[in-house]
N, C-alpha and C positions, 0 to 999 in steps of 0.2 A: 504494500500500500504506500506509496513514500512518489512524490513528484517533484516538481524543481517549485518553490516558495510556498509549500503546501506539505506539513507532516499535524497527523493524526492529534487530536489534542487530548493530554490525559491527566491530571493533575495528580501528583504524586508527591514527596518528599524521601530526603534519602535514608534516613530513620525507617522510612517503610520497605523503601524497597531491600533492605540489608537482611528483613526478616524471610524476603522469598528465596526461593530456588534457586541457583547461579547457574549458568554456561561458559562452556570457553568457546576461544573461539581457538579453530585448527584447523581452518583454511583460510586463506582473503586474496582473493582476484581482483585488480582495478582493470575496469574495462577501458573507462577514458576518467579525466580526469574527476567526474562528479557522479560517475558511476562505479560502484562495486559488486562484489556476489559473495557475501561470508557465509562458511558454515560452524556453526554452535554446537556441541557434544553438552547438554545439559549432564552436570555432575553427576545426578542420582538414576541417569541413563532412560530416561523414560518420561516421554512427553507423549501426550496422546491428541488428537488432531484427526478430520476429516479434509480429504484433499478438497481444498479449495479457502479453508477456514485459514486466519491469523493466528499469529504470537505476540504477548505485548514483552518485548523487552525494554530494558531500563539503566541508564547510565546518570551516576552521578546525581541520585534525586531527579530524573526527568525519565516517563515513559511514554511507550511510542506505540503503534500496533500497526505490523509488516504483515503483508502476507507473505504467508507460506509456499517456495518452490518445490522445493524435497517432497517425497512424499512417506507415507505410515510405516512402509518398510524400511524405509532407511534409516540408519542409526546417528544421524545430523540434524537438526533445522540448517534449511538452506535458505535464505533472502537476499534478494536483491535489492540493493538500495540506494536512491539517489540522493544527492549530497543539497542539504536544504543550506545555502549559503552564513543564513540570520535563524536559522533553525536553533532550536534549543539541542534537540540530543544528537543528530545525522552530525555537528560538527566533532563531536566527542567519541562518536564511529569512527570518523576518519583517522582519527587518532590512534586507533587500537591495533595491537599486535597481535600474533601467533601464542597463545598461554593465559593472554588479558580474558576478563569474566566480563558477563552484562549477568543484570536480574529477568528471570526467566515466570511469567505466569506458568501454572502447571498446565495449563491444559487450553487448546487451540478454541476459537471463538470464531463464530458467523455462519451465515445462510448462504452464502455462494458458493456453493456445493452441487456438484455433478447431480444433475435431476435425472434417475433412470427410465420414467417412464419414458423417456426419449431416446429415438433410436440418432437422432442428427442435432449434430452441436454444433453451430457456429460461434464462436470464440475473436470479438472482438478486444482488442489491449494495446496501448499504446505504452513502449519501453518497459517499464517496470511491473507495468500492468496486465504482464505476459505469468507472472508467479502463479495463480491458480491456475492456468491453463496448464503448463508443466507437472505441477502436484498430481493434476485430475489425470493426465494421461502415462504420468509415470505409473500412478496407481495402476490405472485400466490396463498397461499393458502387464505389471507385475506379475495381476490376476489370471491369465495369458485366456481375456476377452476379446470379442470378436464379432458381438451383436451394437455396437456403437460405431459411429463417425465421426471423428474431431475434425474441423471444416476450419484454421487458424489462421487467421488473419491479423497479424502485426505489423504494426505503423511506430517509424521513428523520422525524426529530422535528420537525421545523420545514419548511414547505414553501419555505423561502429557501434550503434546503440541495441541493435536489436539482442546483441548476448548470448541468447539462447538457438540462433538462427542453424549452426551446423548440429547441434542435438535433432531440432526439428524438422531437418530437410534430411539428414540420415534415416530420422523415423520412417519419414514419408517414404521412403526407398525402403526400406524395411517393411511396413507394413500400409500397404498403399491404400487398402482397403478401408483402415483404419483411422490415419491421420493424412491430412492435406492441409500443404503449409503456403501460403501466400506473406514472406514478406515486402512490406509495402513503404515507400521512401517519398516523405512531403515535400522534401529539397532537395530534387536532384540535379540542379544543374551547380549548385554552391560546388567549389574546390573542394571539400571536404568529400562529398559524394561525385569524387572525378570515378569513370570509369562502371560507374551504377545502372545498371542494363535492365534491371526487375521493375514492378511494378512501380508507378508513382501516382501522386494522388496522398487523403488522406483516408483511412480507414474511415469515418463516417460519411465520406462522401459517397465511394465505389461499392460500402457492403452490398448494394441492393442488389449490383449487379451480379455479386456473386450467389446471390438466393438464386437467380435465374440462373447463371452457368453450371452450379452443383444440381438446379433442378430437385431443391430442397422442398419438401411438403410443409402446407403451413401446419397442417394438425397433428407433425410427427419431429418437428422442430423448435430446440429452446434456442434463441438467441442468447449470448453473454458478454458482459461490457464491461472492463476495470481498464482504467486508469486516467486520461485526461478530463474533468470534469466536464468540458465543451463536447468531448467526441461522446461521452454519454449520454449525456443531451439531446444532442442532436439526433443520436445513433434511436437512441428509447424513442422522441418522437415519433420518428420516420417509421419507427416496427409497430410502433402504437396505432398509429397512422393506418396500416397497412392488414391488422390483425395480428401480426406476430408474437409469441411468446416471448419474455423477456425479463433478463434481472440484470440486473448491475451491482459493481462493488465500487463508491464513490472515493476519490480521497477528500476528507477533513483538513479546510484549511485551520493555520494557525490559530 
């Protein structure tokens, strides 16, 4: 859950958070400079969580609520998280090492969770807003299922932002039946996206068109929307508009 001058607001103090649960941290990747991907071994080894749901973690008397990329089998929280510049806690993230702790709620929180009656899932997110989408089909594929479609469609400004782009395009070669990955680039003529040949556009502008290319049923299809507050928006009208199933997982500005 984490966007650029937009983190989740949670009121806490550091007296309180000292009595929760800790994690380490024993990975940290920077993608670019206000992007990362850490993962957390909570100490007492067991966090429990539905793919698609958050963690609130907590540094320094200040907590935050990330979703969750990793998924139930795995023996990590994984988050992706972007760097709030005037942010209270994302600056105190940056800061962290390989062995540092954050405070860890016990157990995962929210409704944006894989809806089964659904055999077709389009999966809109913008950069960071890709984390439940990964959870849900890590999970799915775990389980080694074969009656769903993840239909993903990722939107970033910069194609160094998307992160999770060679898991997702491996998947889809993998398992074609299953996952189909559209990443999608707002700025593709900028010098930063030289060389950018994929889709462009913004994810709320072109999903419609992909209801029509995937030739998705309205009465067998849940839309999903996390991450820029605008492509939500916009995105929920248009399905609302239209008759389409639909949730979203918004970020909380400051």
């Amino acid at each position: 859950m984490t966007h650029p001058k937009v983190e989740p607001k949670i009121e806490s103090g550091e007296g309180k958070l000292a009595s929760l649960p800790r994690a380490t941290l024993v990975e940290r990747r920077d993608v670019t400079d206000d992007l990362m991907v850490i993962k957390l071994v909570p100490d007492d080894g067991v966090f429990e969580f539905k793919p698609g749901q958050y963690c609130t973690l907590g540094k320094e008397g200040v907590e935050r609520a990330y979703s969750i990329a990793s998924a139930p089998h795995q023996d990590f929280l994984e988050v992706f998280v972007e760097l709030v510049p005037d942010g209270e806690l994302t600056p105190k993230m940056w800061r962290l090492n390989n062995g540092d702790t954050m405070s860890v709620r016990p157990r995962g929180k929210g409704v944006f969770t894989f809806k089964e009656n659904f055999h077709h899932h389009l999966m809109l997110s913008t950069v960071t807003g890709v984390s439940p989408t990964i959870s849900m089909i890590r999970h799915y594929l775990h389980e080694n299922r074969q009656a769903h479609t993840f239909y993903v469609l990722l939107g970033a400004s910069y194609c160094d932002e998307f992160t999770y782009d060679r898991e997702l395009s491996e998947l889809a070669v993998k398992y074609p039946n299953t996952v189909k990955f559209v990443p999608i680039c707002s700025r593709p003529d900028e010098t930063r996206n030289a060389g950018w040949a994929g889709t462009k556009g913004r994810v709320n502008s072109i999903f419609e068109g992909y209801l029509s290319k995937f030739n998705l049923p309205k009465d067998d299809t849940m839309i999903y929307a996390c991450g820029h507050p605008g492509m939500i928006a916009d995105s929920k009208e248009k399905a609302d508009r239209a008759g389409w199933n639909f949730v979203e997982e918004r970020f909380w500005k400051e």
